[in-house]
Phi, psi and omega in degrees: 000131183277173191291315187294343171291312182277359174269356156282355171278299183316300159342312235235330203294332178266013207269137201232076172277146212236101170268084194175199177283156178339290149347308180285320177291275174335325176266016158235029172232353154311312219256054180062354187288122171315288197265084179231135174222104141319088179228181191250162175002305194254354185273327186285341201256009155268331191289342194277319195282026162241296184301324167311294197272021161272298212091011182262345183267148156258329210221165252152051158296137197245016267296112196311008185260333170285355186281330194285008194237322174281161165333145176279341145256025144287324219278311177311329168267357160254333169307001184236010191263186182205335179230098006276149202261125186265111184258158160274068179311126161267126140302172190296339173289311197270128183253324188280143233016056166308306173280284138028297190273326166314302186326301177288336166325290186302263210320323166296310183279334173266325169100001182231161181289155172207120173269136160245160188219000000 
């Protein structure tokens, strides 16, 4: 690898942005996060797929309401990326399948099963 690729990984590696709803946002723009966007549905599934395809993030939080709104193949390639890494949020609205997606998380970043019960 060459030094400008990694120092272009690096760079990129603490850079952290927030995509959803309000709930979700507001409390990470409590704890200091800069690149937080409160948006609504069709406005999140261009704002991640901006931010995804800039190259400025490691990490992408998202409010899990929005996964259902992106394309079905954008959403297969970051669920399948580690760089920059797209998490999935449950707001307070949504309860159900919380444990389902750690699950499915723990097997992507990590590569092992995890049963819950």
């Amino acid at each position: 690898m060459s030094e400008q690729s990694f120092k272009q990984k690096s760079d990129t590696s603490g850079k952290l942005a927030i995509v959803g709803d309000r709930e979700l946002v507001i409390g990470y723009r409590l704890i200091g996060i800069d690149d937080t966007f409160i948006t609504d549905n069709e406005d999140a599934s261009k704002k991640i797929q901006e931010l995804y395809s800039s190259g400025s993030f490691g990490l992408i939080i998202a409010s899990d309401s929005v996964r259902s709104k992106l394309p079905p193949k954008f959403l297969s390639k970051i669920e399948e990326s580690i760089e920059p890494l797209v998490l999935f949020m449950p707001s307070h609205k949504e309860s159900t399948g919380e444990e389902e997606s750690i699950a499915s998380l723990a097997k992507r970043i990590l590569g092992i099963k995890i049963e819950v019960s």
